[in-house]
C-alpha positions in Angstrom: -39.1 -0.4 -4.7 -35.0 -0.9 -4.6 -33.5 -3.1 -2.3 -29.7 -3.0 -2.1 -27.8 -5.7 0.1 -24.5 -5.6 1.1 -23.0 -6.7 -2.2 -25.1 -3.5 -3.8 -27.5 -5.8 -5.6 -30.5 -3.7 -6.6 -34.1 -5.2 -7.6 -36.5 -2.1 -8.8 -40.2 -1.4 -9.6 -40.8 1.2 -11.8 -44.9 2.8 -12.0 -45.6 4.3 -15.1 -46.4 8.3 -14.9 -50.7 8.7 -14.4 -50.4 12.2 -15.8 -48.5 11.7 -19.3 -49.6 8.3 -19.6 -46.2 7.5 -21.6 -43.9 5.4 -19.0 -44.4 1.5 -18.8 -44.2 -0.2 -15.6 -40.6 -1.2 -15.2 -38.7 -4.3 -13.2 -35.1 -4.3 -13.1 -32.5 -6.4 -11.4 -28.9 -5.4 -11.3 -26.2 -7.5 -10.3 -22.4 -6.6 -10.1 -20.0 -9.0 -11.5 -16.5 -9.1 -12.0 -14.7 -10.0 -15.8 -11.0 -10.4 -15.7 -10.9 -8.6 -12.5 -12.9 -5.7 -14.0 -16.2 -4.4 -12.5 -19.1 -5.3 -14.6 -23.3 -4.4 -14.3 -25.2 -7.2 -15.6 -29.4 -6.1 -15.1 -32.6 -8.2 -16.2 -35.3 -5.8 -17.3 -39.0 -6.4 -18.4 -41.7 -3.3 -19.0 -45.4 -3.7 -19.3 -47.3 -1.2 -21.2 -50.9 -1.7 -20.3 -52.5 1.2 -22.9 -51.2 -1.3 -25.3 -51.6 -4.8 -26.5 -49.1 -7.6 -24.6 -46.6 -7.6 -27.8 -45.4 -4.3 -26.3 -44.2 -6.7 -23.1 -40.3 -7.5 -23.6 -37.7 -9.0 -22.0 -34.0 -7.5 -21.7 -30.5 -8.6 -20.3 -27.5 -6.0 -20.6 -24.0 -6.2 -19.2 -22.2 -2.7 -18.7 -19.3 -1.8 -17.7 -18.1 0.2 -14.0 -15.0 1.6 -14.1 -14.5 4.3 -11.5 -13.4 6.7 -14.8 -13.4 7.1 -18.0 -16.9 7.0 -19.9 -19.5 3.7 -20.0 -20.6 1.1 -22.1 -23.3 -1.1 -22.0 -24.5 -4.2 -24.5 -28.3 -4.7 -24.7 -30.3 -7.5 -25.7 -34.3 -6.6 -25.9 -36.7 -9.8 -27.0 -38.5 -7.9 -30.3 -41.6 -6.0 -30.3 -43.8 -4.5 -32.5 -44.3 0.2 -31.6 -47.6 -0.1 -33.8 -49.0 -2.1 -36.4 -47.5 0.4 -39.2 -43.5 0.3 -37.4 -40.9 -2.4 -37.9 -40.1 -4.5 -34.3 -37.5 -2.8 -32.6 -34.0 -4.2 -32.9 -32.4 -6.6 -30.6 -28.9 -6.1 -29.5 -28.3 -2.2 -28.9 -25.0 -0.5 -28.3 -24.9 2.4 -25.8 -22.2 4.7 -24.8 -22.5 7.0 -21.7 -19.8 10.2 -21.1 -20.1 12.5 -18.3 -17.9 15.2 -16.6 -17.2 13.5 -13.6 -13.5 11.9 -13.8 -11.9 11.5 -16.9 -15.9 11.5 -18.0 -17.5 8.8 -16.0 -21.2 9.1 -15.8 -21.0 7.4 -12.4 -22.4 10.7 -9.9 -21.8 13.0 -12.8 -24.4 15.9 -13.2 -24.6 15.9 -17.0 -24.3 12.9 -18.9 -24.3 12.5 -22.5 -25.6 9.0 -24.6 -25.6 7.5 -28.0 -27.2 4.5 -29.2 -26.7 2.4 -31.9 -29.2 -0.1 -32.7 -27.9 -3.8 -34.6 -30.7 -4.8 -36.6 -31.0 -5.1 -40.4 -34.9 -4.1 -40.3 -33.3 -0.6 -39.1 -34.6 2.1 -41.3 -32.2 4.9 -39.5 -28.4 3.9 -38.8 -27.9 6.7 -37.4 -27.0 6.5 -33.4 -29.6 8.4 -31.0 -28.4 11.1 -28.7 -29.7 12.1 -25.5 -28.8 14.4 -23.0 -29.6 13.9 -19.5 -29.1 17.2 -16.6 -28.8 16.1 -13.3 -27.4 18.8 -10.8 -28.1 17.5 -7.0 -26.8 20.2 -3.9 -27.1 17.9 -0.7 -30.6 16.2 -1.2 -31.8 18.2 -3.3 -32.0 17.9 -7.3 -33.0 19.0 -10.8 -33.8 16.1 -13.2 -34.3 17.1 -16.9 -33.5 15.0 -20.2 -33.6 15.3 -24.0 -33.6 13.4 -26.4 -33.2 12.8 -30.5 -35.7 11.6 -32.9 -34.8 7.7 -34.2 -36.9 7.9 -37.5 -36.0 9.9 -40.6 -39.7 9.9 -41.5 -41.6 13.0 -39.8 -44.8 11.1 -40.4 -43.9 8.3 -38.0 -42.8 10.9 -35.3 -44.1 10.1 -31.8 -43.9 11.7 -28.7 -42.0 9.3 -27.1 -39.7 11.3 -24.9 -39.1 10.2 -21.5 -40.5 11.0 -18.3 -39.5 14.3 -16.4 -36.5 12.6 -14.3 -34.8 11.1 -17.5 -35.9 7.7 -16.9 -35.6 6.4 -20.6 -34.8 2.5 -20.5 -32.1 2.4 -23.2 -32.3 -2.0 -23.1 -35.5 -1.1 -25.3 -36.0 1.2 -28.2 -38.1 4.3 -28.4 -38.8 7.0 -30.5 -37.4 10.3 -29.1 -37.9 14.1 -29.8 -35.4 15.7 -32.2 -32.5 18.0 -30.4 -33.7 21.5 -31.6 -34.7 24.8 -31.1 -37.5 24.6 -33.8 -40.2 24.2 -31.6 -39.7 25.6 -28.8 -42.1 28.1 -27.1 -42.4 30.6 -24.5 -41.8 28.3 -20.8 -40.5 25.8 -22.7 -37.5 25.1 -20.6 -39.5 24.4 -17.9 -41.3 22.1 -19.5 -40.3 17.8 -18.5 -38.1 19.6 -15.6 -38.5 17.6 -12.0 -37.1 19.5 -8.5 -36.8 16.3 -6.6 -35.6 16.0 -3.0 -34.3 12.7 -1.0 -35.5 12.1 2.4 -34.9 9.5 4.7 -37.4 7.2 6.9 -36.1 4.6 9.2 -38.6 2.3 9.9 -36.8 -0.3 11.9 -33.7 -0.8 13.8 -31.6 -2.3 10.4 -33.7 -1.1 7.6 -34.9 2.3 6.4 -36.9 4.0 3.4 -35.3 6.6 1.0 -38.1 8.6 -0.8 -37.4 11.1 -4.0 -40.6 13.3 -4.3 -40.7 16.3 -5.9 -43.0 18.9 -7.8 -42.9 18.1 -11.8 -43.5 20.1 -15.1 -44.8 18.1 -17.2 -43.9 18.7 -21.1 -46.8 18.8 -23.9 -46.9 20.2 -27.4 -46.4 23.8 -28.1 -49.9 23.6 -30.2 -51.9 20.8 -29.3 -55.5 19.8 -30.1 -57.6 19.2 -27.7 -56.0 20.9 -24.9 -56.1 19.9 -21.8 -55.1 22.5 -19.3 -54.8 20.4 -16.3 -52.2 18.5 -17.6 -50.2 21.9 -17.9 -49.9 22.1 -14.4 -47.5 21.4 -12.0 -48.0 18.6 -9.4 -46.4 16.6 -7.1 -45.1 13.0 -7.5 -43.1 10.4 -5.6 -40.2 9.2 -8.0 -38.8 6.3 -6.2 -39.1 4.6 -3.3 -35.6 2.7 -2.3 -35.7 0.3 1.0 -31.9 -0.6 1.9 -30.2 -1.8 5.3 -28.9 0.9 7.6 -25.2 -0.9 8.4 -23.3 -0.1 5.5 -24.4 3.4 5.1 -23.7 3.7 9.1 -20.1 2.8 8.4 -19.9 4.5 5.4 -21.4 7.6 7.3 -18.7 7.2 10.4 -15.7 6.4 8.3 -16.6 9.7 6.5 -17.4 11.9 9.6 -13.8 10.0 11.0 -12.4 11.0 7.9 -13.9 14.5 8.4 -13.1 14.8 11.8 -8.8 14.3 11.0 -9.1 16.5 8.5 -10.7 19.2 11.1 -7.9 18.4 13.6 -5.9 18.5 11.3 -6.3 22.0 10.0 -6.9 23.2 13.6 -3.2 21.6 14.3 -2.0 23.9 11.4 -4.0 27.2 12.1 -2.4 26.9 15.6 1.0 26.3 14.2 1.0 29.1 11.9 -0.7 31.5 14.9 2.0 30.8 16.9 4.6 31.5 14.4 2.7 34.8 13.3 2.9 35.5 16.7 6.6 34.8 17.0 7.5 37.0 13.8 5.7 39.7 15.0 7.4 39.1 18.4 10.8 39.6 16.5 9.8 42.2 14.1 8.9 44.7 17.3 12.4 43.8 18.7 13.8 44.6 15.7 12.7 48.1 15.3 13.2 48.9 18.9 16.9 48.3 17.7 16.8 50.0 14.7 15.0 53.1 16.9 18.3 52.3 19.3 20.7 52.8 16.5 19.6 55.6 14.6 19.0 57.7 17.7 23.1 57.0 18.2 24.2 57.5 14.5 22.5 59.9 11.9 21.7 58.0 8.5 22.1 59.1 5.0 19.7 60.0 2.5 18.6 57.1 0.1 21.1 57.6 -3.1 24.2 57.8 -0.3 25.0 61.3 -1.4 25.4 64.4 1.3 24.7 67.7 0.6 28.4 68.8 -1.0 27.4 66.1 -3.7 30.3 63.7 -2.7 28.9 60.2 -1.8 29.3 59.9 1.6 30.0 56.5 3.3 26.8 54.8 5.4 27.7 53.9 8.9 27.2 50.2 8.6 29.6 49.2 10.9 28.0 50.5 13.6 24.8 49.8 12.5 25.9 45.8 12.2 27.6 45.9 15.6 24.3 46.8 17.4 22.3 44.7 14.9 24.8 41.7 16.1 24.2 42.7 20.0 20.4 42.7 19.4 21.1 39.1 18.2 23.1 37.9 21.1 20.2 39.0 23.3 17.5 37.7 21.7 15.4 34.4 23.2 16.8 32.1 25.2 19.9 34.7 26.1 23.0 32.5 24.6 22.4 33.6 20.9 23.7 31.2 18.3 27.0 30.0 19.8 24.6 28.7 22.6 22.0 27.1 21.0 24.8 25.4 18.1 26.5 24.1 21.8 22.9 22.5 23.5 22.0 20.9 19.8 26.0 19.6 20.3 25.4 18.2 23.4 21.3 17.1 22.7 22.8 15.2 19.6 26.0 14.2 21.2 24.3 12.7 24.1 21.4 11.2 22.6 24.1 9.1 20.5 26.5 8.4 22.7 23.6 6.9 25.4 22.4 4.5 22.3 25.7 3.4 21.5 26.8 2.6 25.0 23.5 0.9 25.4 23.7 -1.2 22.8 27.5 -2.3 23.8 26.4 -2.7 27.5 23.7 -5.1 25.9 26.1 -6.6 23.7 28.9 -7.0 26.8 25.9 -8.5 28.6 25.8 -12.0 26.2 28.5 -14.6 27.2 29.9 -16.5 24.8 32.5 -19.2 24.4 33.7 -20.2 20.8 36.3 -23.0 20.3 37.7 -23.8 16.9 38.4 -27.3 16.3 39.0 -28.1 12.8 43.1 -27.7 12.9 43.8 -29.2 16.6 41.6 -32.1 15.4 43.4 -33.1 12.5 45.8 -36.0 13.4 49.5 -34.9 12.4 49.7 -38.5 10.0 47.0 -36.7 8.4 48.2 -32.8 8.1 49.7 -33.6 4.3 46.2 -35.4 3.2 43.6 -34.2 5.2 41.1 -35.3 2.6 42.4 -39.3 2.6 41.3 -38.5 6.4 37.9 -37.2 5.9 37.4 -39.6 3.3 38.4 -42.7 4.9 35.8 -44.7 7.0 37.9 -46.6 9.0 39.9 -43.4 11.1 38.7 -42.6 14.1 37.3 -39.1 13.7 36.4 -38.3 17.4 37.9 -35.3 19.3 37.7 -33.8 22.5 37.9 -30.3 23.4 37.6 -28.8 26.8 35.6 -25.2 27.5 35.7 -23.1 30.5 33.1 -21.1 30.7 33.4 -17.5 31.7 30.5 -16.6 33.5 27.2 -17.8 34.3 25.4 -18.6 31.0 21.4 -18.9 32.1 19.6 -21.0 30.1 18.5 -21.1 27.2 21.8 -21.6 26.1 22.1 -21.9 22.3 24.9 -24.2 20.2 25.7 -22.9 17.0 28.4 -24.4 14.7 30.8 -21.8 12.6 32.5 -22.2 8.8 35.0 -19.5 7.9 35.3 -18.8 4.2 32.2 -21.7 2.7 30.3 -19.1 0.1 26.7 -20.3 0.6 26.2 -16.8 -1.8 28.0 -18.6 -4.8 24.9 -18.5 -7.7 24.9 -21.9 -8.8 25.2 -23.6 -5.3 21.8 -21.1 -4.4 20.6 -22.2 -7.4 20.7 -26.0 -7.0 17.9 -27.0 -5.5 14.4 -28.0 -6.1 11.3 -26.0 -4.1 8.6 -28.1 -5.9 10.6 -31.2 -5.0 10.8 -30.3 -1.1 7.1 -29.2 -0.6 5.4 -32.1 -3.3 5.9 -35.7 -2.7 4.2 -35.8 -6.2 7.2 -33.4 -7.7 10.0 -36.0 -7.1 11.1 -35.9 -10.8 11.5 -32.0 -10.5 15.3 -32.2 -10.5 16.2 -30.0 -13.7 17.5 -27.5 -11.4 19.7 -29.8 -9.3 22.4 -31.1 -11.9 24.7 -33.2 -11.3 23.5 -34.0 -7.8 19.5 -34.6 -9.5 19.3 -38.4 -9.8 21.2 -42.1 -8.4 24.3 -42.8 -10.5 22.7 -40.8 -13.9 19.1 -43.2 -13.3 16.5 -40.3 -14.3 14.2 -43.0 -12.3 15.9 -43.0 -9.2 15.8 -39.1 -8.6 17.2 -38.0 -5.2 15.3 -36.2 -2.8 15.9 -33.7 -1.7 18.2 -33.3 -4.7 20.6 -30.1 -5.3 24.5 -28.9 -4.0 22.8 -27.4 -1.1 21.5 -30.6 0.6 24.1 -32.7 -0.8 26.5 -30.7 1.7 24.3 -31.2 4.4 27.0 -30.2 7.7 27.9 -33.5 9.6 29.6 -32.9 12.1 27.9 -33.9 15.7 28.5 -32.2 19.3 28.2 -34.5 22.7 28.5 -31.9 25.7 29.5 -33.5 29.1 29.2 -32.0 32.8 31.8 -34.1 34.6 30.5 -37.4 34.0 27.2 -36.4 33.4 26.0 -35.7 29.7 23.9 -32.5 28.9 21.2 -32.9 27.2 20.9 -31.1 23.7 17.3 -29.9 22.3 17.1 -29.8 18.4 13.6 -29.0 17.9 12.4 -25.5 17.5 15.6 -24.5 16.1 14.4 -24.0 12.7 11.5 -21.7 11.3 7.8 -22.1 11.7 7.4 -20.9 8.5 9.8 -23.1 6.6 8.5 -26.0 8.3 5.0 -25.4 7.6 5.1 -23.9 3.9 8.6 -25.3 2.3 9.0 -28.5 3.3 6.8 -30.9 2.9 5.1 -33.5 5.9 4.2 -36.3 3.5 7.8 -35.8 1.5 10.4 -38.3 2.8 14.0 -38.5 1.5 15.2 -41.3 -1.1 17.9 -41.8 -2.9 19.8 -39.3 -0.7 23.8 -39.6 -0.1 24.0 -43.3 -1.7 25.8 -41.7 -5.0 29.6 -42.9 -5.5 30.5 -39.7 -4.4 29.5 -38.4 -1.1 28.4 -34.7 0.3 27.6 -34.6 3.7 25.5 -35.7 6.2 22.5 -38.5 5.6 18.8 -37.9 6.5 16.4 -40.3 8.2 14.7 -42.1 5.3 11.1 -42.7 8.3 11.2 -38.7 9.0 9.3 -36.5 6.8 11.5 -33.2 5.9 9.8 -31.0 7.8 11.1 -32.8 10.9 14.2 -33.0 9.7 15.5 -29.4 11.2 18.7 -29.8 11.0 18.6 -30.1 7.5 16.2 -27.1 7.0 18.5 -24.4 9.1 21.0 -25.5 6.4 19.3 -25.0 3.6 18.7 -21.3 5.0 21.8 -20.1 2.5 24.0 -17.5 4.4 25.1 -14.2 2.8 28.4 -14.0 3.9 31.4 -16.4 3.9 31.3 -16.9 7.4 28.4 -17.5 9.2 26.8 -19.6 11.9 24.1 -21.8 12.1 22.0 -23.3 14.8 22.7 -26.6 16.0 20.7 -26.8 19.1 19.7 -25.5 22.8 20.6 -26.1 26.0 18.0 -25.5 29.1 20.2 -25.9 32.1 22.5 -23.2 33.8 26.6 -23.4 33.4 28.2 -22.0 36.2 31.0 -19.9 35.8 34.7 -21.1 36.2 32.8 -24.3 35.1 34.7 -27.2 32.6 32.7 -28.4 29.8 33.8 -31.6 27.8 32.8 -31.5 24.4 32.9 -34.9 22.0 33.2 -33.6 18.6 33.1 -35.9 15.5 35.3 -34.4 12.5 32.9 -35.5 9.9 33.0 -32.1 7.6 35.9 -31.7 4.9 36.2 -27.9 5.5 40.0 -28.6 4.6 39.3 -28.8 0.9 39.1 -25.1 0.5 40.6 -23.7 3.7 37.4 -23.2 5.6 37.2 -23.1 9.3 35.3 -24.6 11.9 34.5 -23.8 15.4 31.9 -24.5 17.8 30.2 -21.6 20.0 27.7 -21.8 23.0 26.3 -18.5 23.5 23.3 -17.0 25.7 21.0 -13.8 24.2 19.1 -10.7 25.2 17.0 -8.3 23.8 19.6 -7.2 21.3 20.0 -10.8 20.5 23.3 -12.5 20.2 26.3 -10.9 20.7 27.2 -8.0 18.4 29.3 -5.3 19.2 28.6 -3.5 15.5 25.7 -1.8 16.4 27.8 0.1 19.5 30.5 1.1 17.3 28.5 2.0 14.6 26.3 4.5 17.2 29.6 5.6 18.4 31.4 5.9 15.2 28.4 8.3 13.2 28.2 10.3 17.2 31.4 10.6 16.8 31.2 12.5 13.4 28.1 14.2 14.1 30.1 16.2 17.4 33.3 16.9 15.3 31.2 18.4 12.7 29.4 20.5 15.1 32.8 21.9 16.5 33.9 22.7 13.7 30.8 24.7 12.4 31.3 26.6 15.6 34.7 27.6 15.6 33.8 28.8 12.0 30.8 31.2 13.6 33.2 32.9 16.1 35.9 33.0 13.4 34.4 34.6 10.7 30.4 34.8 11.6 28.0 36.0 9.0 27.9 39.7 8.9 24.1 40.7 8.8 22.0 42.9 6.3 22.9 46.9 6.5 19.7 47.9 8.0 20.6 51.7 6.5 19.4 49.9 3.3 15.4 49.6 4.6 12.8 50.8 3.0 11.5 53.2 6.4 15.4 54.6 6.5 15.9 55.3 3.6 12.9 57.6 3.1 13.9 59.0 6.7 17.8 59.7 5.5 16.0 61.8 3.0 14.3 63.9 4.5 
């Protein structure tokens, strides 16, 4: 019996063959494994031979290899035995190579596989390998089972009949003797002889599990001259090979994923043979108008004979004008009646169109988005200041509060979203990418992971005060703060949910709290809450999102109430950020979004711009057909005329 589970484990029973009394009884367990991430066969084996005594019973483990090409091999390991009480035991560890023809010779499904095996034991009279040959062609369920073998001893006195039963069931993880490969003794039939025609048939028995039986008529082999003959055992019979019990799921799906399979490829090829028809169908279409034109313009100008010479021996001169003009009028009149011209004006006008509705849709969307930016970092700059703007950044006891006043423009609906806006800060510069610590931001146990994050990596050069997080890019953390007014009334501003789910969840840690962090003699930016973990910290996690560009804007927070339009907003803006160190700007922008997202009016022009193109192209191709067109083939030069002209 062979039961295979879902992970194709297969546990076997093996009866021994009643008529040649030769096979033992066989278990075998096979288990696939994986080594390195390559797809092993380890199998336990034991065989009982009951015309013998129990030293013939043996024990063997193998691991073999299953690789979907390329030819097997498999390491056995067979507890010793003794053949007979004249034979050395058999050896223990065997070596045994498989090729086939299947791809780049795999045995695995192959119809002819070839094996060697080499025996490791110093007791081994014969180091020689043994070959065998095993035939297997299978159409459908049906197969042919036949195998050879060689002879493993030198010594033609010791030679036993030991070749396998008719299906090539030879148990390689133990030993035998085997029948030399030659023609020596062969006799009349003989290639009939040890040949099984075996058929699979299926039997479910219950709603999940079902019985797959190989039967088949077999012919059995005996000696060309033996003693004693027995002619019943010359005779064909019928036997039941194996008997396999396996689960009907997997070989459902496998059987529907290969009938879907099947099925596109039908549909497939029925898509094509219709395509092709109605192409066939179209060239002959055009091949009948053609030589109703041809008949149209011979019957109004007589044609040459083939070498272009008339009957005074002079060449004369073919009438291809002619020909080419009614050639070029059966082409104006073909399908769809505008000829070239007409269809290079509609694929104009499809192509123009389609183009010029995308990129008017995506300005409309872009049009759609109000937005209001303010810049703030020059107005708020006192003028005492406008010589040493850094002695006014740096200084803690200016006041550094501004106001700025926005109108707003239209109705902005809510959400509304707050981003804030540096001109010319390279967040692409490699070393300020660079500096920062991933380990360090996810791993409260990773706090002393600040190679990366020189010279902002630990308190005042104290390798056991590290700062976290530690790195350029949090160290000029953006400080500046925003305090939005309705009239008297303050508007509240949301800063959660502006940053990631994934960053919060998978790059910063919740158990990893800052220390350390802008208490250096020389400060960044902006400080963190030492009680909130850094995946709360959002503010500090959309900045750490480096930009690409110079200019860029980043989220500060949302709004969720409606501005009117014509209304005032009062903005309280505190001038923390030194942008003035390397003339960077800084604005502040409230802006609502759509499905094209933010405003963005690159995607219009772009649509427009390539439209555009696409239409001034097209002209010009077409003022280059009426120009100069393409004079067509001569048809005086065809095969039919030509022959005609001659006669």
């Amino acid at each position: 019996f062979i039961i295979t589970d879902q992970r194709t484990m297969k546990l076997s029973l093996k009866l021994e063959d009643h008529q040649e009394n030769q096979t033992p009884i066989l278990f075998k367990a096979k288990i696939p494994i994986t080594v390195f991430g390559l797809p092993f066969i380890s199998a336990v084996s034991t065989t009982h031979n009951h015309h013998h005594n129990n030293n013939n019973d043996n024990l063997s483990l193998s691991l073999r290899t299953h690789f979907p090409s390329g030819p097997s091999l498999k390491l056995s390991y067979t507890t010793p035995t003794t053949i007979t009480t004249t034979t050395t035991t058999t050896a223990p560890f065997t070596l045994t190579l498989k090729s086939g023809v299947s791809l780049s010779g795999s045995p695995i499904n192959s119809p002819l596989i070839i094996s060697a095996n080499f025996s490791f034991s110093p007791h081994n009279p014969n180091p020689n390998p043994n070959f065998s040959i095993k035939f297997t062609p299978r159409l459908g369920s049906f197969s042919i089972r036949k195998s050879i073998h060689s002879n493993s001893v030198s010594d033609s006195s010791n030679k036993v009949n030991g070749e396998g039963n008719s299906d090539g069931f030879v148990p390689l993880d133990r030993l035998i003797n085997r029948k030399e490969l030659g023609m020596g003794s062969v006799d009349k039939g003989s290639i009939l002889k040890g040949i099984m025609m075996a058929a699979d048939t299926e039997l479910p028995v219950m709603k999940r599990v079902k019985v797959n039986l190989r039967w088949g008529v077999y012919v059995p082999s005996v000696p060309s001259v033996p003693s004693n003959l027995d002619y019943t055992k010359q005779l064909p019979y019928l036997r039941v090979n194996k008997i396999k019990v396996e689960r009907i799921e997997d070989v459902v799906e496998e059987r529907v994923g290969r009938e879907r399979g099947v099925d596109g490829e039908f549909e497939m090829l029925k898509g094509m043979y219709s395509w092709m028809s109605n192409e066939v169908k179209d060239l002959q279409k055009e091949n009948r108008e053609m030589r109703r034109a041809l008949e149209d313009v011979k019957l109004q100008k007589p044609l040459t004979n083939h070498n272009g010479h008339n009957g005074s021996g002079k060449r004369a001169v073919l009438p291809s004008v002619e020909i080419s003009d009614g050639f070029e009028q059966w082409k104006m009149k073909k399908k769809n009646g505008g000829g070239v011209e007409a269809n290079a004006q509609r694929e104009t006008k499809k192509n123009g169109g389609s183009a010029d509705v995308e990129s008017l849709l995506c300005l409309w969307a872009s049009e759609r988005v109000v937005e209001v930016v303010d810049r703030y970092d020059d107005v708020c700059l006192p003028k005492s200041y406008s010589t040493n703007p850094d002695l006014f950044i740096q200084s803690k006891n200016t006041n550094k509060t501004c106001v700025r006043t926005l109108k707003v423009p239209r109705k902005m609906t809510a959400p509304i979203f707050i981003y804030y806006q540096l001109d010319n800060f390279y967040q692409n510069h490699r070393r300020y990418v660079n500096s920062r610590s991933e380990k360090q931001l996810r791993d409260p146990d990773e706090a002393d992971e600040t190679d990366d994050c020189k010279p902002i990596n630990n308190l005042n050069g104290n390798e056991d005060a590290p700062i976290v997080p530690c790195g350029l890019v949090a160290w000029s953390l953006f400080n500046d703060t925003y305090k939005f007014f309705k009239g008297n009334k303050a508007i509240d501003i949301d800063k959660k949910g502006i940053a990631w789910k994934s960053d919060k969840n998978y790059k910063f840690g919740s158990n990893v709290y800052p220390k350390n962090f802008q208490k250096g003699e020389l400060i960044g930016g902006g400080a963190l809450d030492e009680s909130k973990p850094l995946s709360e910290q959002e503010g500090l996690i959309v900045w750490m999102k480096t930009a690409a560009l110079p200019t860029f804007r980043k989220l500060y927070g949302k709004i969720h109430t409606d501005l009117e339009a014509n209304e005032t907003i009062t903005v309280v803006i505190q001038n923390n950020y030194n942008t003035y160190v390397f003339g960077g700007e800084k604005k502040v922008a409230l802006s609502t979004a759509n499905w094209i997202g933010g405003k963005n009016d690159f995607f219009g022009v772009a649509f427009l711009t390539v439209g555009g193109v696409c239409i001034f192209v097209a002209i010009i191709f077409i003022f280059l057909y009426v120009l100069k067109p393409r004079p067509l083939g001569d048809p005086a030069y065809l095969s039919w005329n030509r022959n005609q002209g001659s006669q």
